[in-house]
C-alpha positions, 0 to 999 in steps of 0.5 A: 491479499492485497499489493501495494506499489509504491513509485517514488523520487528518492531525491524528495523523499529521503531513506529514513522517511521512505522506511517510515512510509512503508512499514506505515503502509504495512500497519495501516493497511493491515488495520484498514483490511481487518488483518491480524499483525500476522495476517499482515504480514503474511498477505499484504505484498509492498514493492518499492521503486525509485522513479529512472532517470527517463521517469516524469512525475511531480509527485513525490510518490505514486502509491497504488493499493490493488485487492481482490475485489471480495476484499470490499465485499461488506454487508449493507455497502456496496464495494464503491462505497467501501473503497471510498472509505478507505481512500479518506482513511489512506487519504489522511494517513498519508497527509499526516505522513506528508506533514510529519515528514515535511515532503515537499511535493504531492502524493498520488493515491490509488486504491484498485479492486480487481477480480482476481484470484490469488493462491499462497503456495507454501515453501517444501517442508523442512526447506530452508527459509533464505 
């Protein structure tokens, strides 16, 4: 169940391109861990913050994904080698976005794997989705 935080300067990059990068986010990231649309949407959590007035960074934005660590688990690989292969899938993802959107600063990546445990706890049945 991966948890992508994005941190981001709202003065370099606007609404409309910001929208665009997280659903790209969500689509990628569901092809990238083998998730169905569906899966997609139900285990991969974005959360978004435009940086304060005290934040320092000259990064248009700071991405991090984190997973469990079985989430790079991989016959034949070991999890450095599939967390690297993701990194240059996300690493050309994010540099078309870049291109595609004009931004005109950098982009800061990381992919951590952790070992954690994570339960969906489902809503009440018959409770009233908000």
């Amino acid at each position: 169940m991966p948890l992508i935080r994005i941190d981001y300067s709202a003065d370099k990059i606007p609404a409309e391109p910001f929208e665009a990068l997280v659903q790209g986010l969500l689509d990628f990231s569901t092809e990238v861990f083998n998730y169905t649309k569906q899966e997609g949407l139900d285990k991969i959590s974005i959360f978004t913050k435009a940086y304060d007035p005290v934040d320092h960074s000259t990064a248009a934005a700071e991405i991090e994904v984190r997973a469990k660590v079985s989430e790079f688990d991989r016959p034949g690989q070991s999890r450095d080698e599939v967390r690297q292969e993701y990194m240059d899938r996300y690493q050309a993802m994010l540099q078309g976005y870049i291109a595609e959107h004009g931004i005109p600063a950098g982009i800061v990546f990381t992919i951590t794997f952790e070992d954690w445990s994570v339960v969906w706890l489902p809503p009440a049945t018959g409770a009233a989705a908000s």
